[in-house]
C-alpha positions as CSV (number, residue, x, y, z in Angstrom):
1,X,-35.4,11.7,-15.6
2,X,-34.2,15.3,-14.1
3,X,-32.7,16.0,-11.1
4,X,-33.1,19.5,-9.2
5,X,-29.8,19.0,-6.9
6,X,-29.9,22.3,-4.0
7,X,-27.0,22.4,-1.6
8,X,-28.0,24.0,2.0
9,X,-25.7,24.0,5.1
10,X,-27.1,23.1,8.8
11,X,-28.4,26.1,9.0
12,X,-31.7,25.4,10.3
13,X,-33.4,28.5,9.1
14,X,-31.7,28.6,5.4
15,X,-31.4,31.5,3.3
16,X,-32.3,30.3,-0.8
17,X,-32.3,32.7,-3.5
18,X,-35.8,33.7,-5.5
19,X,-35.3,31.1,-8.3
20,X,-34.2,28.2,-5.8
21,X,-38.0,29.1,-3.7
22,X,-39.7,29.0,-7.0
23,X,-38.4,25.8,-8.2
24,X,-39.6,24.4,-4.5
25,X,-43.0,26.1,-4.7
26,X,-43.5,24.3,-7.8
27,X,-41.9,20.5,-6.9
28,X,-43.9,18.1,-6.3
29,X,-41.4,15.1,-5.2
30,X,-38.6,15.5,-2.8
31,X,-35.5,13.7,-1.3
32,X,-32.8,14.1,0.9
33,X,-31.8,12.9,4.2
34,X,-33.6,13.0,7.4
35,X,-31.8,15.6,8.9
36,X,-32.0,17.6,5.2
37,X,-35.8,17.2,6.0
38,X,-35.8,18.6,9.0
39,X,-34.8,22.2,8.2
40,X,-36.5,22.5,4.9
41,X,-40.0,20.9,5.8
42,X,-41.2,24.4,6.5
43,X,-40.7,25.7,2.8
44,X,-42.1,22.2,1.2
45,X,-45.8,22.7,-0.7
46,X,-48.9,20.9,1.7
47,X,-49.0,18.2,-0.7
48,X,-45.2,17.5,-1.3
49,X,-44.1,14.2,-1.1
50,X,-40.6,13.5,0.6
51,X,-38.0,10.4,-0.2
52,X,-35.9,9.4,2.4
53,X,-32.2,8.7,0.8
54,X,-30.9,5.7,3.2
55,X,-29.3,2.9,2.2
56,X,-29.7,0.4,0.2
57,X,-29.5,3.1,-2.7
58,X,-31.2,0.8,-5.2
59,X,-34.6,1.2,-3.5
60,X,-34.5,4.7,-3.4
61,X,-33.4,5.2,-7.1
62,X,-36.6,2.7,-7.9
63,X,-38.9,5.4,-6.5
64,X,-37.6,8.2,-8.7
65,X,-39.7,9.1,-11.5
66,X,-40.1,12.1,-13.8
67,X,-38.5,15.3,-11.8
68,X,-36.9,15.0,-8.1
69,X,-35.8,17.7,-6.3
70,X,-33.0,16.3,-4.2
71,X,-31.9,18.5,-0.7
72,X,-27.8,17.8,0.0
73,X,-25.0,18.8,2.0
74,X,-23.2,21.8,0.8
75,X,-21.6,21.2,-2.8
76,X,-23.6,17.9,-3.9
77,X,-20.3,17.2,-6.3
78,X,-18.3,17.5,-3.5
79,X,-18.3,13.8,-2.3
80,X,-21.9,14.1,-2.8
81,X,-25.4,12.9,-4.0
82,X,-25.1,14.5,-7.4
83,X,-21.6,11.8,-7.5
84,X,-24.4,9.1,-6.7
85,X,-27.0,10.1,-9.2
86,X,-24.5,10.4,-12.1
87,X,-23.2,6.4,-11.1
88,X,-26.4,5.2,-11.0
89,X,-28.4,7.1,-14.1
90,X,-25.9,8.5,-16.3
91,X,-28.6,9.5,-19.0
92,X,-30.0,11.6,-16.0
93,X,-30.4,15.4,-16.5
94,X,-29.3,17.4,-13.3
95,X,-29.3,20.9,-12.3
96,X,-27.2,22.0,-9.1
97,X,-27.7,24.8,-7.1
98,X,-24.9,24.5,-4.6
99,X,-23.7,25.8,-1.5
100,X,-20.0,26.0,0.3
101,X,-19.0,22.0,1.5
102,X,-18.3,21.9,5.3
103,X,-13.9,22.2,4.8
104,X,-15.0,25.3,2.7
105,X,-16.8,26.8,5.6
106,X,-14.7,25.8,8.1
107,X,-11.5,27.6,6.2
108,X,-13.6,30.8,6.1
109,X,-14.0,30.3,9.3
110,X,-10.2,30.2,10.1
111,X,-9.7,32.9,7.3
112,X,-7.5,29.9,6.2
113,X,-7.0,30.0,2.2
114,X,-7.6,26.3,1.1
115,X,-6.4,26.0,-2.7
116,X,-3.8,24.0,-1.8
117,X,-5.9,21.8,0.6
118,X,-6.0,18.2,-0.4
119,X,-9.3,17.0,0.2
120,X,-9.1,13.4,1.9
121,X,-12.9,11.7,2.5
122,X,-13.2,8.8,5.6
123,X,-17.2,9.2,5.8
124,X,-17.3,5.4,5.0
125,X,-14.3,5.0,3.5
126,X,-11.4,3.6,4.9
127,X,-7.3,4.7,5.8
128,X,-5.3,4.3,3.0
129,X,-6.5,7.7,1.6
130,X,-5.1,9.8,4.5
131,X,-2.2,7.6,5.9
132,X,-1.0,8.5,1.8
133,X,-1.5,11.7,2.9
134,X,0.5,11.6,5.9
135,X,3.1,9.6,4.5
136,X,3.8,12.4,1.6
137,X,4.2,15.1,4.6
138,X,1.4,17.1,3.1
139,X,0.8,20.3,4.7
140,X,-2.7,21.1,4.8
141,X,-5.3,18.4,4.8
142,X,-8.8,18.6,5.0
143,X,-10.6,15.6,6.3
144,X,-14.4,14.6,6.0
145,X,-15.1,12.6,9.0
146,X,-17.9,10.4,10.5
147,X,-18.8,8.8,14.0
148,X,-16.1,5.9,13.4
149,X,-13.2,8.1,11.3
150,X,-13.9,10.7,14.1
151,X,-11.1,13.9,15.3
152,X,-9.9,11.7,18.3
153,X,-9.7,8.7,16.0
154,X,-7.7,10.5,13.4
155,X,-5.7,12.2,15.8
156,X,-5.0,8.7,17.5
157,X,-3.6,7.2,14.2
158,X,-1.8,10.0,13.9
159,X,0.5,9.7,17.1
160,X,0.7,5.8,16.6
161,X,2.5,6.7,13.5
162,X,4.5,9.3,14.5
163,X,3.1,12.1,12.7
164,X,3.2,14.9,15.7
165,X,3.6,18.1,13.8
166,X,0.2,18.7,13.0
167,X,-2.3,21.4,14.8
168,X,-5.8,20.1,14.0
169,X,-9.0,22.4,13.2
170,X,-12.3,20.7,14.0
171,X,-15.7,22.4,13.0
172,X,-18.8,21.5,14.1
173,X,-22.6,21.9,12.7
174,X,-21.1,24.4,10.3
175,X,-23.2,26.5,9.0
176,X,-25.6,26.2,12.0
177,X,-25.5,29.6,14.2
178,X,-26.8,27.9,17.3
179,X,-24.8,24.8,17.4
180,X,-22.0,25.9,15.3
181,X,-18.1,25.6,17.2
182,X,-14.7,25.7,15.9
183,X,-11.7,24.6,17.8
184,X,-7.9,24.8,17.5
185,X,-6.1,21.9,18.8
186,X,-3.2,20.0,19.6
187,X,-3.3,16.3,18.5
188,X,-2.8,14.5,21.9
189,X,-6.2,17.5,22.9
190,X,-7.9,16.7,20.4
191,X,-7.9,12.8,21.5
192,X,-9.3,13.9,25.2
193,X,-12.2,15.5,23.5
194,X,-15.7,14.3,22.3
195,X,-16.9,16.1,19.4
196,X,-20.6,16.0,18.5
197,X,-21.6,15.4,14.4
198,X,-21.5,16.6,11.9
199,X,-18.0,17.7,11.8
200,X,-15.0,17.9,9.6
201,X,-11.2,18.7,10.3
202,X,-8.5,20.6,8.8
203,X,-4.8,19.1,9.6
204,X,-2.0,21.7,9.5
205,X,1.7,21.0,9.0
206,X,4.0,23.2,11.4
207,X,7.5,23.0,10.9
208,X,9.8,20.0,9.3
209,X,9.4,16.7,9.3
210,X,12.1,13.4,8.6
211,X,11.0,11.5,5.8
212,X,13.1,8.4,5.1
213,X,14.9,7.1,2.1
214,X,16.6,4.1,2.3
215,X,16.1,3.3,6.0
216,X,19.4,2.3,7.6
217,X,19.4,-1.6,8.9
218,X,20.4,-0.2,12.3
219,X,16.8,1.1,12.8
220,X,14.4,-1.6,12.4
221,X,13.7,-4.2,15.2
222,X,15.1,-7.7,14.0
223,X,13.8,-10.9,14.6
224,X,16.0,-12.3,17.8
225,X,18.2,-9.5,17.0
226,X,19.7,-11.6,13.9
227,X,20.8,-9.2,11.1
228,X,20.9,-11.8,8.7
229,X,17.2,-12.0,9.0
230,X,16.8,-8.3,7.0
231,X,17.1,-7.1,3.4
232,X,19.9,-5.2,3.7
233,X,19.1,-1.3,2.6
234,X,21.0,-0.8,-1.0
235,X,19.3,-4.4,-2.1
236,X,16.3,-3.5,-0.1
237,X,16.1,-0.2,-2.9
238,X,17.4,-2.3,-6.0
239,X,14.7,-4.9,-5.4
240,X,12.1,-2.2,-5.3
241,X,13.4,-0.8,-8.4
242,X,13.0,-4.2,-10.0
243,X,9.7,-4.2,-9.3
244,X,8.6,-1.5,-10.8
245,X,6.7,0.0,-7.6
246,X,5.9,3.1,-9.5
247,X,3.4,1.8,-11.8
248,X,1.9,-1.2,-9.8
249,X,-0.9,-0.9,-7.5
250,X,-0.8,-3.7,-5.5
251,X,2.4,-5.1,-3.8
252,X,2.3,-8.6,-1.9
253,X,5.1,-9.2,0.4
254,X,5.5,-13.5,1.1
255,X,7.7,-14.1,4.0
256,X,7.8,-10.1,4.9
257,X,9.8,-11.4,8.7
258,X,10.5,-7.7,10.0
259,X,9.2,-5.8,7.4
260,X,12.1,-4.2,5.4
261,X,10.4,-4.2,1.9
262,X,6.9,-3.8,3.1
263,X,7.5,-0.3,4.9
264,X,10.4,0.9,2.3
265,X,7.6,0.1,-0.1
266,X,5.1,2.2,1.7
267,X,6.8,5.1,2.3
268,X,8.5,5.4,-0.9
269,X,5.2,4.4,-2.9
270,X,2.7,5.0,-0.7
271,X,-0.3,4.7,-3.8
272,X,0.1,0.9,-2.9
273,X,-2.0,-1.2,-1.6
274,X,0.4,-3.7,0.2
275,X,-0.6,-7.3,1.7
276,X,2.4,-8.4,3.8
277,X,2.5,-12.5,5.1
278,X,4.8,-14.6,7.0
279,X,4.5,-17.8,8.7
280,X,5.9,-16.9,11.8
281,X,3.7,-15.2,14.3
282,X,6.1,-13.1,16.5
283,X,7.0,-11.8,13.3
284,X,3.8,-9.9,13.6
285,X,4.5,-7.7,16.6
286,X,7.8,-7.2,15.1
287,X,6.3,-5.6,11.6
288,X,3.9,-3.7,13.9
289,X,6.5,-2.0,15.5
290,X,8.4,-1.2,12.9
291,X,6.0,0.4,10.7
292,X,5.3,2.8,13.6
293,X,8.5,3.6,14.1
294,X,9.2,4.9,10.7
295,X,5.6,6.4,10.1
296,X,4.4,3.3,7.7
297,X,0.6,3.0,8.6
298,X,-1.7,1.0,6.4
299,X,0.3,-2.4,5.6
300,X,-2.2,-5.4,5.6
301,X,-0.4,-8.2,7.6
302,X,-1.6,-11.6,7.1
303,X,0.0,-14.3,9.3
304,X,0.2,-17.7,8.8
305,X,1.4,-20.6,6.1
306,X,1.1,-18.8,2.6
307,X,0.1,-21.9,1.2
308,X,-2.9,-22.5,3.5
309,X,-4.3,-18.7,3.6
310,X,-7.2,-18.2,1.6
311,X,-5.9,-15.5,-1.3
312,X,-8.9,-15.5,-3.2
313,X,-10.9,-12.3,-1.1
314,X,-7.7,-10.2,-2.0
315,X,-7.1,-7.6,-4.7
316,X,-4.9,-9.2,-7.3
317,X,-1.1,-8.1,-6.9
318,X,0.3,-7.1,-9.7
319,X,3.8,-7.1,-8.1
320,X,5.1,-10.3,-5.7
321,X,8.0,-10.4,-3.7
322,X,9.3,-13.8,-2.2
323,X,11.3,-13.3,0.9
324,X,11.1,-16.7,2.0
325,X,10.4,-20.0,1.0
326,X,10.6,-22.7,3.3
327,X,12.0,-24.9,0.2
328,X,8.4,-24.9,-1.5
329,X,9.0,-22.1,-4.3
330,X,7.3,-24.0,-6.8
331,X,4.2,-24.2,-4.6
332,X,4.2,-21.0,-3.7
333,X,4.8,-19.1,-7.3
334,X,1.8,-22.0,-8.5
335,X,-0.6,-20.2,-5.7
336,X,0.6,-16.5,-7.0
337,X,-0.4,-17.2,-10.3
338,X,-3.9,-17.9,-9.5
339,X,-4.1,-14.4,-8.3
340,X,-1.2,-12.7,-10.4
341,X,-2.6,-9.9,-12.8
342,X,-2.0,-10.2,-16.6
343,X,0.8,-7.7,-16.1
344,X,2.2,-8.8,-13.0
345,X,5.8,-9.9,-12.1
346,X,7.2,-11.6,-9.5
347,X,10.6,-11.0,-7.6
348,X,13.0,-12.9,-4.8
349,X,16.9,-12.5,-4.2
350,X,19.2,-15.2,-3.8
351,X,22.0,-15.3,-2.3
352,X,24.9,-17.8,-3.5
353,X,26.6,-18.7,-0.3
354,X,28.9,-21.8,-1.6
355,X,27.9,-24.6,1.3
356,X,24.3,-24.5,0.0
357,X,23.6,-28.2,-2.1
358,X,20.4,-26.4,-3.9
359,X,20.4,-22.8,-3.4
360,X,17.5,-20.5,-4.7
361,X,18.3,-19.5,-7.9
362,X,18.2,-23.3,-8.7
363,X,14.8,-23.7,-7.2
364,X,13.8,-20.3,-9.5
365,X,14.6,-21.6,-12.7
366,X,13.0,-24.7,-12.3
367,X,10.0,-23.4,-11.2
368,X,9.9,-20.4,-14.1
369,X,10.6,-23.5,-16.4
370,X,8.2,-25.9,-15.5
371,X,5.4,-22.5,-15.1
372,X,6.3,-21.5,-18.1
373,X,7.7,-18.3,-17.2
374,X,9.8,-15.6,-18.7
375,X,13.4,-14.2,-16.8
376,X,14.6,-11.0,-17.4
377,X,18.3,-11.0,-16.9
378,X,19.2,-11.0,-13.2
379,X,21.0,-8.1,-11.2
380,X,23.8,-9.7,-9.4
381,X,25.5,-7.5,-6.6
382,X,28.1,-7.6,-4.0
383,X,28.0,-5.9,-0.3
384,X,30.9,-6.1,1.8
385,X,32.2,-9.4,2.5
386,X,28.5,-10.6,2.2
387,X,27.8,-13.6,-0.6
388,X,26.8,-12.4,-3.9
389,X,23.0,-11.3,-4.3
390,X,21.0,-11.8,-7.5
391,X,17.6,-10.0,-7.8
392,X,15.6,-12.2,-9.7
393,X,12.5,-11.5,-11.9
394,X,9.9,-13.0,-14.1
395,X,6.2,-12.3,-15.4
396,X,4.3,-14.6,-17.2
């Protein structure tokens, strides 16, 4: 099977060099999508036949035979169909003939050098992408968007997190000298404006911005104002430590209350893919303003009895912290390691306040014990006056 990939732009009267026009002259089968269709119908043999790509995929692919020349948008490796056609038929040979992507046009546009542009796609893809993006302050971000990861929709998220500083460059029907536009604009314009598709964006970082380490306990909205009721900052850090945040991918916080560990874990490691729960529902507005006060988009929160929720839809966590109990450890760590990956571990701090009959290092061993799990040597610190803190951990 061979693929003939060509790249065009919306121009709608496209310029293709000699060897491109003979390769057309001579296809017999076609694809692309309908608006590809549209401008290239004119330069298609009489008897061509054309192959609408829509989804689902599979039906497309089973009406490929032989030798396709497939149309695409700009650079078809560029978060494009020649991506698709290497997934799906690996064996395939393909031939490109591309043009410049959409953020490619649009920085010439701008005169706007773009090697140091990371290149962030939302055309059916979800946040987590960009809000890393954000999170790691990086200066020049181009964004390929679609009708529901639109400007004013990226520019929205933006200013719910707190990330101000950014002048945004939209650029429509690029490539297209009737229809083509390209506008400069503030965030808070940009979400008073309707933009018509295609477009991309370019995201520009003017001056400083405050990144936190170690947020200060002070900050963060507490639940009934009790300070008790946070992981205080130089255990909040330990604990992440402990975890080894670095090299997991996805964190689960179990009793997350205002958030502490879920946002430090975020901004600090913002790679993660974090599922935060707690049983107490005005816990949730809590979290939620939290995470937009320190510029901690993308946390999943999940609200209710741990024990009850239904887990098994998740990605498996390969890191757990237990916040809270409720007195049903054992339950809970027998739930987690359902789920837990091979390489997973599992971590909770106890403090050792002296009036407690059981406290919750007891309830750890036991559980680890009767599960079967390993310890690693516990941390054991001392803040202030404060009881004694030991960060536990174990894996299986």
């Amino acid at each position: 099977m061979k693929f003939i990939v060509i790249g065009i732009t919306d121009n709608p009267d496209p310029w293709l060099p000699p060897e491109v026009m003979a390769i057309i002259r001579q296809g017999r089968v076609f694809s692309g999508g309908k608006r590809h269709h549209e401008i290239v119908a004119p330069l298609l043999p009489v008897d061509a036949q054309w192959i609408d790509i829509t989804v689902p995929l599979d039906a497309v692919f089973e009406q490929y035979h032989d030798e396709v020349v497939v149309f695409a948008s700009g650079d078809p490796l560029f978060f494009g169909f020649a991506n698709t056609i290497r997934r799906k038929m690996p064996e395939a040979d393909i031939v490109l003939y591309p043009s410049f992507n959409s953020l490619q046009l649009l920085a010439h546009r701008l005169v706007m050098p773009y090697h140091d542009m990371r290149i962030v796609s939302l055309t059916g893809r979800p946040w987590p992408k960009f809000d890393r993006a954000l999170i790691e302050r990086v200066e020049k971000i181009g964004v390929l968007t679609d009708k529901e990861h639109n400007p004013a929709a990226i520019a929205q998220r933006m200013l719910e997190y707190g990330y101000t500083n950014y002048v945004m460059y939209v650029g429509e029907h690029l490539g297209n000298p009737l229809l083509e536009k390209v506008m400069t604009l503030s965030l808070e314009e940009v979400t008073k404006t309707d933009f018509s598709m295609p477009n991309c964006v370019i995201l520009n970082l003017c001056g400083s911005s405050h990144s936190w380490f170690g947020i200060p306990d002070s900050e963060f909205t507490l639940l009934d104002g009790r300070e008790k009721m946070i992981t205080k900052m130089p255990i909040r850090l330990l604990t992440l430590q402990v975890l080894d945040l670095p090299i997991k991918k996805v964190f689960w916080d179990i009793g997350f209350c205002t958030g502490s560990i879920s946002i430090e874990a975020r901004l600090q490691f913002p790679h993660l893919q974090i599922e935060a729960f707690e049983v107490r529902p005005e816990c949730e507005s809590i979290i939620q303003e939290n995470t937009r006060r320190f510029g901690a988009p993308g946390i999943n929160i999940h609200i209710g009895d741990f024990l009850e929720k239904d887990i098994s839809t998740l990605p498996r966590p390969d890191a757990v912290f237990i916040g809270g109990h409720g007195g049903k450890l054992k339950e809970i760590f027998q739930k987690v390691l359902t789920v837990l990956a091979d390489d997973g571990c599992i971590v909770m701090n106890s403090v050792k306040a002296p009036k407690v009959t059981t406290d919750s290092h007891q309830l750890w061993d036991e559980a680890c014990a009767e599960l079967g799990l390993k310890q690693e040597p516990p941390t054991r610190i001392l803040l202030n006056e404060n009881h004694p803190i030991e960060i536990l951990k174990c894996h299986r």
